[in-house]
Every structure is written in C-alpha cells, then in structure tokens.
C-alpha positions in Angstrom: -12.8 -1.2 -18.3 -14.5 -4.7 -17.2 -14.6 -6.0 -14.3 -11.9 -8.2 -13.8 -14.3 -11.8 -14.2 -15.7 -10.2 -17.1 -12.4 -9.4 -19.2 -12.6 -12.0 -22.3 -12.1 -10.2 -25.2 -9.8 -8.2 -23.9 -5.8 -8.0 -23.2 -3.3 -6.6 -20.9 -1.1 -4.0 -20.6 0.7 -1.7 -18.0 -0.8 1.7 -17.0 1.3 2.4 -14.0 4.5 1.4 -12.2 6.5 2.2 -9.0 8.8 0.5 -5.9 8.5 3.4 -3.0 9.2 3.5 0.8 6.6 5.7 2.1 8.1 7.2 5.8 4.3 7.9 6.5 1.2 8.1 3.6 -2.4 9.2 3.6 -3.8 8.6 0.3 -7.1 10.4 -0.7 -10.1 7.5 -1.2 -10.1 7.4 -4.8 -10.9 4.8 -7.6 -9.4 4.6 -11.7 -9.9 1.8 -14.6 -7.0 -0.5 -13.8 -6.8 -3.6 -11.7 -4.3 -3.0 -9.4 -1.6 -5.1 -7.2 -0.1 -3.3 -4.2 2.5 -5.9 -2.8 4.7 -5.0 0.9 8.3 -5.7 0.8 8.6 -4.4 4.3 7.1 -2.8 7.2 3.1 -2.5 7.5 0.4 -0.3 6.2 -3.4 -0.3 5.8 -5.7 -0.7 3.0 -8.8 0.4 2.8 -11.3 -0.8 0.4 -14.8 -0.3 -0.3 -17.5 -3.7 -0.3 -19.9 -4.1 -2.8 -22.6 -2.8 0.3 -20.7 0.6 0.5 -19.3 0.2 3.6 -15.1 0.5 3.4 -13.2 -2.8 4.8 -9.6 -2.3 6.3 -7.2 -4.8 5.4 -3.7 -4.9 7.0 -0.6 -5.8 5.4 2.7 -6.8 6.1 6.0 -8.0 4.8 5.0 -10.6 1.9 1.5 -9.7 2.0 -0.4 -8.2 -1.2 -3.8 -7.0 -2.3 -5.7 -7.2 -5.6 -8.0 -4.6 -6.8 -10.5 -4.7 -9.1 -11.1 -1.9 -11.7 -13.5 1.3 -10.1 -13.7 0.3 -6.7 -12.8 3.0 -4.1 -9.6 2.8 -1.8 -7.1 4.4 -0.5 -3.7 3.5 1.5 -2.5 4.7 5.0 1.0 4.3 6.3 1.4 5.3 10.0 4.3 7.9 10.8 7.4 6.9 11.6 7.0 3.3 10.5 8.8 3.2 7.3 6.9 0.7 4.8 8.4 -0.2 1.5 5.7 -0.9 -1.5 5.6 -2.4 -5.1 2.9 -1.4 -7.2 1.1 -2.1 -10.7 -1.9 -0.7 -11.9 -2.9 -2.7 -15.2 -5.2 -1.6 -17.9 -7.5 -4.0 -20.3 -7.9 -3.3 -23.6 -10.6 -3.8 -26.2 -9.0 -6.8 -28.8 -9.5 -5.4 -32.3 -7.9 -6.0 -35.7 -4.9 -3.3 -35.2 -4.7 -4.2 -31.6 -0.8 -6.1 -30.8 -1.7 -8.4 -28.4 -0.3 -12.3 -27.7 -3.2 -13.7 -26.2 -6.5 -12.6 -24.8 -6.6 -12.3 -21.1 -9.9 -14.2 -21.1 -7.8 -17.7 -21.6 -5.7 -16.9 -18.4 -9.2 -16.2 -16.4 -10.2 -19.3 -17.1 -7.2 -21.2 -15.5 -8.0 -18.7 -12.4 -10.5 -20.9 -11.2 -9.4 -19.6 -7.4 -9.5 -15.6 -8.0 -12.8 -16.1 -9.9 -14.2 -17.5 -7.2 -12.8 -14.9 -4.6 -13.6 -12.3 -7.5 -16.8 -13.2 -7.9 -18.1 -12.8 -4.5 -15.7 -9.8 -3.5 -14.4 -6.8 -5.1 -10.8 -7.6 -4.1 -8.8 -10.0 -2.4 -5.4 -10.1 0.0 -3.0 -13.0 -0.2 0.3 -14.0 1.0 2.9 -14.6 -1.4 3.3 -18.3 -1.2 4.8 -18.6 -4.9 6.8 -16.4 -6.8 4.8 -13.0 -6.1 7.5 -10.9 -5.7 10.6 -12.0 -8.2 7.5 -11.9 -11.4 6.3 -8.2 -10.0 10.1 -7.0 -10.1 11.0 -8.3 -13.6 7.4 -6.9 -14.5 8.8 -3.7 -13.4 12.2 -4.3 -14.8 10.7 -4.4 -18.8 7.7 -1.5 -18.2 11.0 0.5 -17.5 12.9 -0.4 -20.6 9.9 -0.3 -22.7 9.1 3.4 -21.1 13.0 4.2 -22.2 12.4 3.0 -25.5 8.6 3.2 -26.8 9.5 1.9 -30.1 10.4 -1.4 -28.9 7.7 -4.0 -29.4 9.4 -7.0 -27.7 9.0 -5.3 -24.5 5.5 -5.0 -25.0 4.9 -8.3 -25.7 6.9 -9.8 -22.7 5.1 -7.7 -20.3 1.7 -9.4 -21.8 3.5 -12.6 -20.9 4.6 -11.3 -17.3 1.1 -10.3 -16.4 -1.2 -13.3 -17.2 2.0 -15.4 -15.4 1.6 -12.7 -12.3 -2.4 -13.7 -12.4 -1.5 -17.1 -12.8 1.1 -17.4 -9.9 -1.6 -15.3 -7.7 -4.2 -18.0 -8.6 -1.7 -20.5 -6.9 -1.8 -17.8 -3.4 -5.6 -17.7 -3.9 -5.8 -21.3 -3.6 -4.9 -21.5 0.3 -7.8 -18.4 0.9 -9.8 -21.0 -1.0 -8.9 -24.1 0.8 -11.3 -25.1 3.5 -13.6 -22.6 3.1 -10.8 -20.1 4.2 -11.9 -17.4 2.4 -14.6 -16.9 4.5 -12.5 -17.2 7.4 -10.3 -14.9 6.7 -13.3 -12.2 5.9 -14.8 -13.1 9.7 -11.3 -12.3 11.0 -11.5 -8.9 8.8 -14.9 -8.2 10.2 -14.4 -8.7 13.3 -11.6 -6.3 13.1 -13.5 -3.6 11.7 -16.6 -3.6 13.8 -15.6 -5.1 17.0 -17.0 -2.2 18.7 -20.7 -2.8 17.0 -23.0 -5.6 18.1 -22.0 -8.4 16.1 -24.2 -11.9 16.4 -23.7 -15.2 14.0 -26.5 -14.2 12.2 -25.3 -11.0 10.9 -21.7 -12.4 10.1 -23.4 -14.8 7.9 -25.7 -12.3 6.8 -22.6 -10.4 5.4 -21.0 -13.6 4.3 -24.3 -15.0 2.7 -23.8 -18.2 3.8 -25.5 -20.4 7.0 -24.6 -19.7 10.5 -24.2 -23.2 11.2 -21.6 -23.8 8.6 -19.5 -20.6 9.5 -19.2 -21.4 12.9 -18.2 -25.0 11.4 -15.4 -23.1 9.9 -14.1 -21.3 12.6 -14.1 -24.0 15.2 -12.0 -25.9 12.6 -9.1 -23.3 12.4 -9.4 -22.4 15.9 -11.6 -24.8 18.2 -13.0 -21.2 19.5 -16.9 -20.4 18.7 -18.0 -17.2 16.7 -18.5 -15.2 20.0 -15.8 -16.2 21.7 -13.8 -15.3 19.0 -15.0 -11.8 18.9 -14.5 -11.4 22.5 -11.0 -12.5 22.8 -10.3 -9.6 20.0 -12.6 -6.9 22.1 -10.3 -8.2 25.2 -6.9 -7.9 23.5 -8.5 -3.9 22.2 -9.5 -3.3 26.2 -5.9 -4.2 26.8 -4.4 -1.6 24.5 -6.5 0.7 26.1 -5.7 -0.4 30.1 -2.3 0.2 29.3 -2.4 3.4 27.3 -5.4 5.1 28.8 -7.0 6.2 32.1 -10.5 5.7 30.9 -12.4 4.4 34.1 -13.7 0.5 33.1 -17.0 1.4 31.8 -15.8 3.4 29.4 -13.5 1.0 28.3 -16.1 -2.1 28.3 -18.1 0.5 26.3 -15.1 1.3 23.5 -14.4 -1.6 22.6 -18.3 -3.4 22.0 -19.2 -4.8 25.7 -22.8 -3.2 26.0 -22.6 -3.6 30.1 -19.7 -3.8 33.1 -20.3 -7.4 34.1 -20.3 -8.9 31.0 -16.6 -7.0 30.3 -15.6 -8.4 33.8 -16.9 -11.9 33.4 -14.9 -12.3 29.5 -11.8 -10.0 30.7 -11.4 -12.5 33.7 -12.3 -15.9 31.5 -9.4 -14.9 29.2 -6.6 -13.4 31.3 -7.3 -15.2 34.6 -7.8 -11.8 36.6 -10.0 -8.9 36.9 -9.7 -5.4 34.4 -9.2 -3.7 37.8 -6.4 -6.8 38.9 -4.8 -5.8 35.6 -4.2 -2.3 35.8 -3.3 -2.6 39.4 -0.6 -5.3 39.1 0.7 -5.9 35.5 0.4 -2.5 33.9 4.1 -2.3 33.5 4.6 -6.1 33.1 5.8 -7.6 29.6 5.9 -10.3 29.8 2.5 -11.1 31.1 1.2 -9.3 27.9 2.3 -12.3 25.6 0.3 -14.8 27.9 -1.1 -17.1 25.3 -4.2 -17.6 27.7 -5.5 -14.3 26.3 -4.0 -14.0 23.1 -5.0 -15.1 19.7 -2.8 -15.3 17.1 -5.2 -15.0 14.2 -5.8 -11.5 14.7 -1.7 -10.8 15.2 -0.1 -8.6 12.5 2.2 -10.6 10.3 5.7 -9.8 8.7 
C-alpha cells in the first residue's frame, strides 16, 4: 500500500465502512494499509497520531471536524465517558492497476488536482480539517453505495460509483486543505497542536521551528498575524488557562501548579498569571474560585486553543 503522494498507478476502493456513536472509546494504538477519514457528526473525541519523529501528536475534534490518515501510520481514538460522540468512518484501500483490474480512472490523476493535501501530505503523515465544502453529504452517499454494493457483490455499477465518490471525497477535502494552506496556516495550526501537547516541556522559538523546519523569524511572523500575540506569549496564555483548570479543581499548593503546567520557577507563574488575568494565582483561588463568569474574561482567554463544535 503507497503512501498516499505516491499512489499513481494505482486506484481506489473501499475496505471498511461504519456511522457509530461511541458512549465512551479507548482504541488500542494500532496502524493497517488504508488511508483513512474519521469525520465527527457530533460531540468531541481525541486523535492520536504518530509524527514522522515517533513521537504521537493529539489532535482534538469536534462537530464538523475530520482527520485524514495516511496508510501505516500508528493511531488510535479516545472518546471520554459519558460524552457521547457520533463518528463516520472510511478506511480506503489502493490497488495495483493491471490488465484484469476494473477500475475508471487511476487515482494518480485526482493527486494531481490535490495540489493542497500534497503539500500538507508531503510534510505530515496526516492532516485535520474542517468541513468547509461538502465533507459530510459525499461521506454519507459513499456509505450509502459500499452498503448496497456489500448487499449485492455482483453488482459492478456500485463499484464503479464508489471510485467516482472517493476521488470527489479527495477532491472536496483538497478545497478544506486549502484554508490550512492559506497564509501559511498549516503551520499555525501545527504550533497551536504543539503547544497543546507539550505545554508542560520547555518550549523556545527555536525548537518550534526546529519541529516545523522552517525559520524562527517567519513563524513568529505567522503567529503575530492570526493573533498579534508572540510565540511565548502564546504559550503562556495556554499554560495559564491549564493553571486555571487546576486552581479550580485541585488543592495543589502554587508551586506545584506553576510546576504542572511548564513554569520552571514561582515568580515567573506569578508575574504571567497576573499579566493575563489582572490578579494574583493566590487572588484567584481566594476570590473567584466559584465565580463563572469571571472564567470567560477575554483578558485571559484565547480562543485559538478553545474546542470547537
């Protein structure tokens, strides 16, 4: 099974297939030889997916939001108990083209229009989008004919409209790639996902761009575009919204706090949780631990790290 820039020569057809709400989930890391779309109709659950380094990368999706896989790379999905999430799936093979092989087109043709997912593809093993287009309708009708065509194997039409269905669904997802394209976005959206996952590890500009391979300069470039905030005071806006969750839900004294969530010493905690919410950690859990409405304070808060859906 190629990897998914490398699949001229070959066509597509539909290995797996199913619409499921999972109540709560805990799938074993695992990998298999078929691209694979996992698209949320509703609720929220996590991805995780392993980097070309090793390392496994969570990304979070909501309603609207999908992932595409490559062939062989490792992941596996988690959905928390008691939050119901409702998922479409397609795992899709690529096949050799031969002489006896009934195909309507080789898949290589659609990667070329792709321009967007090759370049996401190239880089990464995987991408997540939102479903700007029509995502959702071409994934239902896609499951629609693998069912008739599972009732019935002897019908060949079925066959041949889910080759057409597919290199539209690649298509259509081309058009969602393009705004993770746009403006350097794609590498935006991976600094937001980084942060994320290692906000408790020391993280400087130069090894966010060292993961990113690209320039320092030209990342923080990108960031201050989307959100006039530098690198570092993007990171510590998320470590302070994390030391909030934990204020309100823990009794850990500060230091451990500061500590948990990637502040390497108690002033420096003080001086950002201050410069962000306007009083002190200790302020905090004195005089707003029960108060609402001062959690959506949009002095402190940054929407770019905010589950959607």
């Amino acid at each position: 099974m190629p990897a998914l820039t490398k699949a001229a020569g070959f066509y597509l057809s539909l290995a797996a297939s199913y619409n499921q709400t999972f109540d709560e989930y805990d799938m074993p890391v695992h990998s298999h030889e078929y691209y694979e779309f996992m698209f949320v109709n509703s609720g929220k659950c996590d991805v995780f997916v392993e980097e070309k380094s090793g390392a496994m990368e969570t990304l979070t999706l909501g309603k609207s939001d999908f992932v595409l896989i490559d062939a062989n790379v490792k992941h596996r999905l988690f959905v928390t108990p008691h939050s119901p999430c409702n998922i479409m799936n397609i795992e899709i093979n690529a096949q050799k083209i031969d002489p006896s092989a009934e195909y309507i087109y080789d898949f290589g043709r659609i990667l070329q229009a792709c321009k967007n997912l090759k370049r996401i593809f190239t880089r990464f093993r995987y991408g997540k989008f939102r479903d700007t287009n029509r995502i959702k309708d071409t994934l239902e009708r896609i499951q629609s004919v693998y069912d008739a065509s599972m009732a019935d194997p002897a019908r060949t039409a079925e066959k041949a409209l889910l080759q057409i269905l597919l290199g539209e669904l690649f298509l259509e997802t081309d058009q969602c790639a393009e705004q993770v394209n746009s403006s350097g976005n794609i590498y935006v959206q991976k600094t937001y996902e980084y942060i994320k996952n290692h906000y408790q590890d020391e993280i400087t500009l130069q090894s966010l761009a060292n993961y990113l391979n690209i320039h320092p300069t030209y990342i923080q470039r990108l960031i201050r575009g989307v959100s006039e905030d530098s690198v570092h005071s993007l990171i510590n806006k998320f470590r302070i919204q994390k030391a909030i969750e934990l204020l309100r839900s823990s009794s850990l004294p500060l230091i451990d706090v500061a500590i948990e969530v990637g502040f390497n010493n108690r002033q420096s905690f003080f001086n950002a949780f201050k410069k962000y919410t306007g009083v002190s950690p200790n302020e905090y859990r004195r005089e707003h631990i029960d108060n609402e409405k001062w959690l959506k304070n949009e002095s402190y808060t940054t929407s770019v790290f905010e589950d959607e859906g």
